[in-house]
ZANUFI-968120 format. One record per residue (C-alpha): z, x, y; residue in one letter. Coordinates in nm, 2 decimals, always signed. Layout:
BEGIN
        Z        X        Y   residu
        Z        X        Y        A
...
END
This chain:
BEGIN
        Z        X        Y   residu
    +9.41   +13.97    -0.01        X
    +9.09   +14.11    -0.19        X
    +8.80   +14.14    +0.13        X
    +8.50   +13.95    +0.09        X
    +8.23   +14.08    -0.05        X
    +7.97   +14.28    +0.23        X
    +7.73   +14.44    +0.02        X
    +7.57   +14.11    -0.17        X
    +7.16   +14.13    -0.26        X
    +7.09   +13.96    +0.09        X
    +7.25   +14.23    +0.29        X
    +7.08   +14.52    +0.09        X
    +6.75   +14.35    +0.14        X
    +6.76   +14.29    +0.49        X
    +6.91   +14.66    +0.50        X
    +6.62   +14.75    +0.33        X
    +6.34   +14.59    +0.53        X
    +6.53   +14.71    +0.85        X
    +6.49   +15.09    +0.74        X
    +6.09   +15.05    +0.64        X
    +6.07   +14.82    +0.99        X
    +6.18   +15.09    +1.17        X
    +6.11   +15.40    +0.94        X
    +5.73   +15.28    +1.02        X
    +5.79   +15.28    +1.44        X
    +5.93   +15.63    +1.43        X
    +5.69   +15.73    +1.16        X
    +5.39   +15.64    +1.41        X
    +5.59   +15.75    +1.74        X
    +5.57   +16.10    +1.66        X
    +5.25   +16.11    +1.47        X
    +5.02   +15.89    +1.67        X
    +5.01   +16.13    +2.05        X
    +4.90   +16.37    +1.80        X
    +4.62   +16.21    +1.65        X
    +4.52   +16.04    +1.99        X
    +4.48   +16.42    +2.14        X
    +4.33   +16.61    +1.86        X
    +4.13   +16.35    +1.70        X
    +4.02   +16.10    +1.92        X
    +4.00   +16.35    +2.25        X
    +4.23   +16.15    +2.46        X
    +4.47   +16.31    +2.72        X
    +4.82   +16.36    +2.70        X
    +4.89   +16.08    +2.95        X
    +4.65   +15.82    +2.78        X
    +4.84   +15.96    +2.48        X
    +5.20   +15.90    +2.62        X
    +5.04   +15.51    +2.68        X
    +5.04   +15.46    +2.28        X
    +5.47   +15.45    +2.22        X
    +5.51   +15.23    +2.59        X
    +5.22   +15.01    +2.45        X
    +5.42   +14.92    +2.14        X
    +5.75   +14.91    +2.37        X
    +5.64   +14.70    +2.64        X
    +5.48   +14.40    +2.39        X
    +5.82   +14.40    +2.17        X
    +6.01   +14.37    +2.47        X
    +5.80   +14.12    +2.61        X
    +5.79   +13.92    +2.28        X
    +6.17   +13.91    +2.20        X
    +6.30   +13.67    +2.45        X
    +6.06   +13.44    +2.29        X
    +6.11   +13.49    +1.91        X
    +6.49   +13.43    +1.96        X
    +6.34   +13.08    +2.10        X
    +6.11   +13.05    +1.84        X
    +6.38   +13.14    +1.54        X
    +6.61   +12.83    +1.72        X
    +6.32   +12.60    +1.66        X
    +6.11   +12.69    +1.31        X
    +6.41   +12.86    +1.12        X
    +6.50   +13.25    +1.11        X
    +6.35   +13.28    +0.75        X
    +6.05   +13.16    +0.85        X
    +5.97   +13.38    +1.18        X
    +6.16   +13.71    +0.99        X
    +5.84   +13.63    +0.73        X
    +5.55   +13.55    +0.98        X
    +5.66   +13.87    +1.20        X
    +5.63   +14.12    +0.91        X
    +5.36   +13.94    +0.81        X
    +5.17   +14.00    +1.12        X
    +5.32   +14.41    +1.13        X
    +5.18   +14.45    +0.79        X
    +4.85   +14.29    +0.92        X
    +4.79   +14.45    +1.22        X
    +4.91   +14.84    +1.00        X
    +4.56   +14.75    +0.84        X
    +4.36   +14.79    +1.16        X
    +4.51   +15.18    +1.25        X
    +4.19   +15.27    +1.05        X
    +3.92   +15.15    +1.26        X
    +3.98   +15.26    +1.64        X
    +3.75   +15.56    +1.74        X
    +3.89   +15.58    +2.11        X
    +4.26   +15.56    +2.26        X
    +4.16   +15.27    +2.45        X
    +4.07   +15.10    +2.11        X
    +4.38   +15.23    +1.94        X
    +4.60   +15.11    +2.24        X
    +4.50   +14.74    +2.16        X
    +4.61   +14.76    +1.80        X
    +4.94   +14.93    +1.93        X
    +4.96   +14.64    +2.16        X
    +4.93   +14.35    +1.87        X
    +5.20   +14.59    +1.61        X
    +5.49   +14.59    +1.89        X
    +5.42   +14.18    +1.88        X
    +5.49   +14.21    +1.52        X
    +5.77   +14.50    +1.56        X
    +5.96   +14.24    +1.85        X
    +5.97   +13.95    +1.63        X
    +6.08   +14.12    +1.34        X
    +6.40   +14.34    +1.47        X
    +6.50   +14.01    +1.66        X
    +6.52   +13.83    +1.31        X
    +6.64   +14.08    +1.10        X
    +6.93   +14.13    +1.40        X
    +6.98   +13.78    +1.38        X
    +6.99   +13.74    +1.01        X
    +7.23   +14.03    +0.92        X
    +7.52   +13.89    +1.17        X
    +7.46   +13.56    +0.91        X
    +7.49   +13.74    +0.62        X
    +7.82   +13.98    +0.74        X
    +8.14   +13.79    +0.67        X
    +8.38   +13.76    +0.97        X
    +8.60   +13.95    +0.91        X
    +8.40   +14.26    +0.86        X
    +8.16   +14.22    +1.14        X
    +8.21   +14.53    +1.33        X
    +8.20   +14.72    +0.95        X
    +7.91   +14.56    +0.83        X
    +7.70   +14.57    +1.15        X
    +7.79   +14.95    +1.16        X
    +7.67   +15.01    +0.81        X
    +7.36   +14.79    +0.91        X
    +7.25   +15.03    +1.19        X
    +7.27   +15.31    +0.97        X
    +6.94   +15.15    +0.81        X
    +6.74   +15.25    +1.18        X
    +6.98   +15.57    +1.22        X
    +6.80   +15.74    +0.92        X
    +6.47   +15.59    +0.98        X
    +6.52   +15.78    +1.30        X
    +6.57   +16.09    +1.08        X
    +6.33   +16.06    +0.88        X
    +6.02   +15.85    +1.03        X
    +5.94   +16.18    +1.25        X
    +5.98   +16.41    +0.95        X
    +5.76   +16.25    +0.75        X
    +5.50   +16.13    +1.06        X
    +5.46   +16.45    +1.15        X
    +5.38   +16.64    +0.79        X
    +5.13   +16.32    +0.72        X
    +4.94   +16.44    +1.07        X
    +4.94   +16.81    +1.02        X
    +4.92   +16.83    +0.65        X
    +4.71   +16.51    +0.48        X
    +4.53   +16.37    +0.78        X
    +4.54   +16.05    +0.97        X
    +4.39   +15.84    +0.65        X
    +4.68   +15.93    +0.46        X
    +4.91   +15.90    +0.77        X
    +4.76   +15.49    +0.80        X
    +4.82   +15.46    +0.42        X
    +5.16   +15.55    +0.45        X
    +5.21   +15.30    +0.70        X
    +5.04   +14.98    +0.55        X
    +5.28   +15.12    +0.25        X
    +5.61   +15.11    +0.41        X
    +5.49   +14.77    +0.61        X
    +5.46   +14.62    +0.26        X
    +5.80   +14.78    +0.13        X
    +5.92   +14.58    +0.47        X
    +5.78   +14.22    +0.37        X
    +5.87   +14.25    -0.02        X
    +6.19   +14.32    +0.03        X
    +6.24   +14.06    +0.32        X
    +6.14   +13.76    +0.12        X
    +6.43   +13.77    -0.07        X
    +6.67   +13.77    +0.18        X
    +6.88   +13.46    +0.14        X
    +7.06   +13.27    +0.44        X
    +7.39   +13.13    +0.43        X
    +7.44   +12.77    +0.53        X
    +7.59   +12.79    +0.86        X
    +7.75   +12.57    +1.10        X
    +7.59   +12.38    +1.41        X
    +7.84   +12.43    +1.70        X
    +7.81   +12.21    +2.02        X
    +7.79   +12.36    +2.32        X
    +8.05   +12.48    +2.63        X
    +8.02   +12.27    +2.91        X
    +7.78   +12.42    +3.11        X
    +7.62   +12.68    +2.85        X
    +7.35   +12.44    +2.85        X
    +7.28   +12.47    +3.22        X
    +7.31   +12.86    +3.23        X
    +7.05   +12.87    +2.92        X
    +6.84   +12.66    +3.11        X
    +6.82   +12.86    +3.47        X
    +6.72   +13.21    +3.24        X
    +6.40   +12.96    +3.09        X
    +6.59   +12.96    +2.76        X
    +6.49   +13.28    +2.68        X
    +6.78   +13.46    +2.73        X
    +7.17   +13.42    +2.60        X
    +7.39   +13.47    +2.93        X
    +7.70   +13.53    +2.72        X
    +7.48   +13.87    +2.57        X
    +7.39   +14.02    +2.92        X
    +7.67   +14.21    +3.05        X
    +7.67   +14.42    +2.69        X
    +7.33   +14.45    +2.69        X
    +7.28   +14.57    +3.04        X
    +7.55   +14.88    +2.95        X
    +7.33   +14.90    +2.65        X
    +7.04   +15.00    +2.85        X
    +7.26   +15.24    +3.10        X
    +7.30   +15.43    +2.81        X
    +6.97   +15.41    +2.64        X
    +6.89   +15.60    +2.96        X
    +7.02   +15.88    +2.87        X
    +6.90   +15.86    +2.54        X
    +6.57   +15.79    +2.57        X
    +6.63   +16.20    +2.69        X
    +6.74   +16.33    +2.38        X
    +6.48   +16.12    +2.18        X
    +6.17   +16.20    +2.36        X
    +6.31   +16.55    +2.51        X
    +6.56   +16.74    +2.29        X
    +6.30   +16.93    +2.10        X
    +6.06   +17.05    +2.43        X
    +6.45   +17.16    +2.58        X
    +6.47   +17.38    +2.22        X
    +6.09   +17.51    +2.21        X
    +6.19   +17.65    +2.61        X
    +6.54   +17.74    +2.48        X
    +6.39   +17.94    +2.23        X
    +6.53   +17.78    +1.96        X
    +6.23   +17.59    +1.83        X
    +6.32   +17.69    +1.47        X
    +6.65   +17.47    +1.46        X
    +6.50   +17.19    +1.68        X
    +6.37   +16.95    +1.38        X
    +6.75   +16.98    +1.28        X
    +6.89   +16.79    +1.59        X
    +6.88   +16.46    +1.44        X
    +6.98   +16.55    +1.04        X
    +7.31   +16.66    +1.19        X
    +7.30   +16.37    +1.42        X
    +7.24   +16.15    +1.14        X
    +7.49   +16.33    +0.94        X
    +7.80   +16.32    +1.13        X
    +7.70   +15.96    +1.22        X
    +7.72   +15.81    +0.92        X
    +8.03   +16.03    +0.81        X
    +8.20   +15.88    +1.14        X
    +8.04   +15.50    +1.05        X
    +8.30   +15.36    +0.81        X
    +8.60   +15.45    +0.99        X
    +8.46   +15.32    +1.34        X
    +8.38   +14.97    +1.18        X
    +8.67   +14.89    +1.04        X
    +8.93   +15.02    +1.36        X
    +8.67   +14.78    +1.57        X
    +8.70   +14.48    +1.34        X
    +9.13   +14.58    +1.33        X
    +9.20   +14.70    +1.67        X
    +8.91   +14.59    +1.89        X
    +8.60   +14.77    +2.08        X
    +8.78   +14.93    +2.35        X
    +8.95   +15.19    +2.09        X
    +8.61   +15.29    +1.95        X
    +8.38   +15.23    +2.24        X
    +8.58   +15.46    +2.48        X
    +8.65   +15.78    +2.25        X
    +8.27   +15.78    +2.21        X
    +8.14   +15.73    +2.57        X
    +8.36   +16.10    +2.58        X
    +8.25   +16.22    +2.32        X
    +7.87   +16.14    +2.45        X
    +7.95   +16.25    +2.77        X
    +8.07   +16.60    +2.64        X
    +7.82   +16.64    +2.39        X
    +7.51   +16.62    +2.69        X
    +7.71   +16.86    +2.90        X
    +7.72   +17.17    +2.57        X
    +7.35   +17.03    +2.55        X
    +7.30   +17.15    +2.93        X
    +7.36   +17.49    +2.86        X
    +7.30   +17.61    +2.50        X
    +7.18   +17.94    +2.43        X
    +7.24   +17.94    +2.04        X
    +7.14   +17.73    +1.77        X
    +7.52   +17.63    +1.65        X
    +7.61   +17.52    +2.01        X
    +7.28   +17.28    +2.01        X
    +7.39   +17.16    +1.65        X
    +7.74   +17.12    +1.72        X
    +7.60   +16.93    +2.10        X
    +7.39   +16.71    +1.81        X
    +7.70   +16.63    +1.65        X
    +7.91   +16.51    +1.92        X
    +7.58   +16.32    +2.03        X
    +7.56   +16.18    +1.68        X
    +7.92   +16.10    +1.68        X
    +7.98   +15.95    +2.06        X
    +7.64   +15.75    +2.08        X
    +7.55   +15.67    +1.74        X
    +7.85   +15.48    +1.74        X
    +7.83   +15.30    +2.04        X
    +7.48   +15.14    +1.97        X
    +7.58   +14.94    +1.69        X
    +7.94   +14.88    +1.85        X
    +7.77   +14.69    +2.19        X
    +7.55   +14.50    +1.93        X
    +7.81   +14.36    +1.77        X
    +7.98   +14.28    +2.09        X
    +7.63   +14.07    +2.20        X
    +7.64   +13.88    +1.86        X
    +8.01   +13.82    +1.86        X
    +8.02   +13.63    +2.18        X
    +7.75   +13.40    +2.13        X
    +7.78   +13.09    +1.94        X
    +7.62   +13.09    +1.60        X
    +7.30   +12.90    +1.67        X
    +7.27   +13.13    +1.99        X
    +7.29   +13.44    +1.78        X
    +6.90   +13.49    +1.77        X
    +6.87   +13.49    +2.17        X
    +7.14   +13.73    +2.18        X
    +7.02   +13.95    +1.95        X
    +6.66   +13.92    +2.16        X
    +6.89   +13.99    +2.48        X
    +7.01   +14.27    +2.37        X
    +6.76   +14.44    +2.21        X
    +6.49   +14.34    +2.47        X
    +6.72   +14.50    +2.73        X
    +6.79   +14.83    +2.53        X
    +6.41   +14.87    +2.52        X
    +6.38   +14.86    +2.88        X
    +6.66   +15.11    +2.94        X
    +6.46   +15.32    +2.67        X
    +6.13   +15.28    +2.86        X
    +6.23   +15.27    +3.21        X
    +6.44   +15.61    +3.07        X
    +6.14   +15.76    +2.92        X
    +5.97   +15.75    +3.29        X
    +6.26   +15.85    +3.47        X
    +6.33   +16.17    +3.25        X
    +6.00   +16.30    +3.23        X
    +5.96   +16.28    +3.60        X
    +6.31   +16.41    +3.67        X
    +6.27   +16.67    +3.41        X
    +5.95   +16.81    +3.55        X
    +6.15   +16.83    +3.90        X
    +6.49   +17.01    +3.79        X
    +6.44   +17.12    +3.41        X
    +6.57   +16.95    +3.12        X
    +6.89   +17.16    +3.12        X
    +7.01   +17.01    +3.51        X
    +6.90   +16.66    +3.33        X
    +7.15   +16.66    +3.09        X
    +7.40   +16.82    +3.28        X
    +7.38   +16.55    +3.53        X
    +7.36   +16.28    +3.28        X
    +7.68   +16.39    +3.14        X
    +7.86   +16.28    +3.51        X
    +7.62   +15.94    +3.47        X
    +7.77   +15.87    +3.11        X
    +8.11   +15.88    +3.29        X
    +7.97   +15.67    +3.57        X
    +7.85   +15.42    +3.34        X
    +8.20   +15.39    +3.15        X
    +8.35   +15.23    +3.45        X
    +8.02   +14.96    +3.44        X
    +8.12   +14.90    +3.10        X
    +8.50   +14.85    +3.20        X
    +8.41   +14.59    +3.44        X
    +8.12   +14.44    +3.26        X
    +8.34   +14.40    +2.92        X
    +8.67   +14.62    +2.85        X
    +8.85   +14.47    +3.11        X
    +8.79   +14.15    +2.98        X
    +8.84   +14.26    +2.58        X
    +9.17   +14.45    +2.69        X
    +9.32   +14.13    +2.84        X
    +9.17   +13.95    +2.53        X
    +9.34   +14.15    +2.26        X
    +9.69   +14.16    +2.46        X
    +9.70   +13.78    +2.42        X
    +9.61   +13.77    +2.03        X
    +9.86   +14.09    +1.99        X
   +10.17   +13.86    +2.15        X
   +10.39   +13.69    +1.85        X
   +10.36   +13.33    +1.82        X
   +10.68   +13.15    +1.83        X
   +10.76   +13.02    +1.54        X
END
C-alpha cells in the first residue's frame, strides 16, 4: 500500500511561513538586547524586558486565538495574525527609548501568538493520519533551523550593517511569512460531536483551553525549564569555559543531529507509539545536561549539543503531536494554543529561574542538577501520559478474534 502523499504544496507553504515566523522571533531575540544597550542606552535589565515582552503577549493571546480560529475559520485568523506581525515589523524603526520599543514588542508577540497557534493548527489538517507523528516531526524542523539560523543572522545584521538594515530584514522575512501563507489550502474536514461532558470541562477552563491537551503540555513546560537554560545560557557557560570560539556552534550540531535523528523518530512514533521515542530521549537529554556540567573541551560541549539535539529536539515535536492527537478535530486549534501557551510559560518562568539560580551556584551546578530534574520529570510524564499510552497500545497490540 503506497503512503499518502505528506509533502503536497500546502504543507511546504505552511512549512515555509512557519520557518520566516519563527526565523524572524529568533532573528530579533538575539539582536534586539543589543541594540536596546548600545543604541538606545537602556540597561541590561530593561534590555532583558524586550524577549519576556514578546513572550508574555503571545502567551496571553493564544488561549484566545484558538477560540477565535473555532469561530471565524483558521484561514482567516492564520492571514489576519501575519498580517498584523508584518504590520507591527514596520514600527521597529521609529522607537528612540526601550520604553517605546517595549510597546511595539508588546503588539509583535500579539501577532507572533496568533500566528504559531494557526499554523500549529493548520499543519495537523494538512498531515494525513497515518503519518502524523512523521509529518509533525518534519514540521518542527521548520522552527529547529530558524533557531539555528535566526541568531546567526540577528547577530551579524547588529554588529555588521546596523539596526536599519537589521528592521529591513525583518519586515522582509515578515512578508516571506504572509506570501507564502496565503496559499496554504485546508482540507475539508469533519465536524465531530462532542463526549459527554467535554462540553462542560471546556466550559469551567472559559473555553479557552482544551482539557484533553493539559497533561502533555504541562510536561512540555517541565522541560522547557530546562531549556530555556541552554537557549538563553549555553553560550555565557562557553565564554566562562573558555571556549567562546566554538560557542556559536552549539546549535549547528544541535540542529544537525536533530534533523538526522527526525525521520527515523516520526515514523517508530506513528508505528510503535510515543513511549518508545519519548523515553530514549528524556535519557538521552538527561545525559547530554550532565557532560554539559562539566566540559572542559570543545568536542565534549559539541558532543553534550548533540545528545541535547538528539534527546530534546525530539521530544518537542513528539508531546505536540501527542496534544493534537487527543483532541477532536474541531478542538485541534485550542490544543494547539494549550500547548504552546504552556511551553511559553515553562520557557519564561525558566528564563527567571535560571538566571537567578545561575548567578547563585554557576551555570555548571545548573545543569548538573537539571540533569537529576529531567529524570524527575520522566516519572511526571509517566503518570501524566505513558502510563496511560502503554495501557493504550497493549490493547490495539492484542489479536482480534476472528
Amino acid at each position: 500500500m503506497s503512503k499518502e502523499a505528506l509533502w503536497t504544496k500546502s504543507f511546504i507553504n505552511i512549512w515555509v511561513s512557519n520557518f520566516f515566523l519563527f526565523l524572524t522571533f529568533y532573528f530579533l531575540m538575539v539582536s534586539l538586547p543589543v541594540y536596546a544597550i548600545h543604541e538606545l542606552h537602556g540597561k541590561q535589565s530593561s534590555a532583558g524586558l524586550i524577549t519576556t515582552m514578546f513572550l508574555l503577549t503571545a502567551i496571553v493571546i493564544r488561549p484566545f486565538a484558538g477560540k477565535l480560529m473555532q469561530k471565524y475559520g483558521k484561514k482567516t485568523l492564520l492571514v489576519l495574525s501575519l498580517a498584523i506581525f508584518f504590520i507591527v515589523a514596520l514600527f521597529y524603526f521609529l522607537p528612540h527609548s526601550v520604553g517605546s520599543l517595549l510597546i511595539v514588542r508588546a503588539f509583535h508577540g500579539i501577532g507572533f501568538g496568533m500566528a504559531t497557534t494557526a499554523t500549529g493548527t493548520i499543519v495537523a489538517d494538512i498531515i494525513p493520519n497515518s503519518r502524523r507523528g512523521e509529518g509533525m516531526g518534519y514540521y518542527s524542523m521548520s522552527m529547529n533551523l530558524a533557531m539555528v539560523a535566526g541568531p546567526f543572522l540577528g547577530l551579524m545584521a547588529i554588529n555588521s550593517w546596523g539596526s536599519n538594515t537589521l528592521f529591513l530584514m525583518a519586515v522582509i522575512f515578515a512578508v516571506m511569512a504572509i506570501f507564502t501563507g496565503l496559499f496554504i489550502k485546508l482540507p475539508k474536514t469533519e465536524h465531530t460531536v462532542p463526549v459527554q461532558g467535554e462540553e462542560k470541562k471546556t466550559a469551567k477552563l472559559g473555553g479557552i483551553l482544551e482539557p484533553s491537551a493539559i497533561p502533555i503540555s504541562i510536561v512540555a513546560a517541565l522541560f522547557g525549564i530546562v531549556y530555556s537554560s541552554i537557549l538563553s545560557f549555553v553560550s555565557v557557560y562557553a565564554d566562562g569555559k573558555g571556549l567562546e570560539s566554538v560557542s556559536g556552534y552549539f546549535f549547528v550540531v544541535y540542529a544537525v543531529v536533530m534533523l538526522m535523528g527526525r525521520p527515523f523518530a516520526g515514523r517508530w512514533f506513528d508505528r510503535y507509539g510515543a513511549n518508545v521515542i519519548i523515553y530514549p530521549c528524556i535519557l538521552l537529554f538527561a545525559i547530554g545536561m550532565l557532560t554539559l556540567s562539566n566540559v572542559n573541551t570543545a568536542f565534549l560541549f559539541l558532543f553534550a549539543a548533540a545528545l541535547i539535539g538528539l534527546g530534546y529536539g525530539t521530544l518537542f515535536p513528539s508531546f505536540q503531536t501527542i496534544a493534537i492527537q487527543k483532541a477532536a478535530p474541531e478542538k485541534r486549534g485550542l490544543a494547539t494554543a494549550t500547548f504552546l501557551s504552556l511551553f511559553d510559560s515553562g520557557i519564561g518562568i525558566g528564563s527567571f529561574l535560571v538566571g537567578f539560580v545561575g548567578d547563585m551556584i554557576g551555570f555548571g551546578s545548573l545543569y548538573f542538577y537539571s540533569s537529576f530534574y529531567i529524570v524527575l520529570a520522566l516519572v511526571v510524564y509517566y503518570f501524566l501520559h505513558g502510563k496511560a499510552a502503554r495501557k493504550s497500545k497493549l490493547i490495539n497490540d492484542v489479536p482480534k478474534a476472528s
